[in-house]
N, C-alpha and C positions, 0 to 999 in steps of 0.2 A: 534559593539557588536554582534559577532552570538547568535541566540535563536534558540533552536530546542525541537520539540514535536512531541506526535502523530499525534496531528491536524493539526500541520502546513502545512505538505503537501495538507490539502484541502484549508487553506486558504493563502497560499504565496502569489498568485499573487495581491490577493485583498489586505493584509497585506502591499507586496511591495509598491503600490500606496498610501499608507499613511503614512508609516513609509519607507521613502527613507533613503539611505545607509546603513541599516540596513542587514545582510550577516543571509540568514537563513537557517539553520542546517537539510537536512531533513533525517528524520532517514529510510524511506522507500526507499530514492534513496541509502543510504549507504549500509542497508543488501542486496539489489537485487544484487546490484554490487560484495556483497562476495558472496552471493550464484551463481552468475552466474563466478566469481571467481576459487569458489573449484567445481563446478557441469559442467562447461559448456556450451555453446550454446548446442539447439538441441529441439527435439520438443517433446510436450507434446501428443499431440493425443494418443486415446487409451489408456491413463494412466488414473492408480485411484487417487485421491485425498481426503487428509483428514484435515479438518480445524477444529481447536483446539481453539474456542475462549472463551472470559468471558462474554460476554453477551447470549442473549437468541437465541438461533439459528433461530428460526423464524425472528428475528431482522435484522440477521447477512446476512444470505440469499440473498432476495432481492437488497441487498448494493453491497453485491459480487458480484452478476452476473451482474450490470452494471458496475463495476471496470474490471471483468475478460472479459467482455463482450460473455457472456453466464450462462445457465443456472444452478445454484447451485440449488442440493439438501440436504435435511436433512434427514441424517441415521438413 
């Protein structure tokens, strides 16, 4: 049975270890794969960046920049 979520992708591999055969869905490898699909490889430097979330950006911040591994700011 796949499941798939937001949070799965942070909690797969733990998930995996207790629920074995279990096939899970992760929505974050699926859009990078289209956007790198219709956009292409190629590098970011020197570009501007704009994140568009539902929580509080003060929240959101600190999370990103250990995901992007670097510093986010809030505009």
């Amino acid at each position: 049975m796949p499941l798939g979520s937001t949070h799965h992708s942070l909690l797969k591999a733990a998930s995996a270890l207790e629920i074995p055969g279990i096939a899970f869905v992760d929505g974050a490898e699926a859009i990078a794969a289209t956007v790198l699909a219709r956009l292409g490889p190629g590098t970011v430097d020197g570009r501007t960046h704009r994140f568009f979330v539902t929580d509080l950006p003060e929240r959101f911040t600190p999370i990103a920049g250990r995901f992007l591994g670097r510093r986010v700011e809030v505009a």
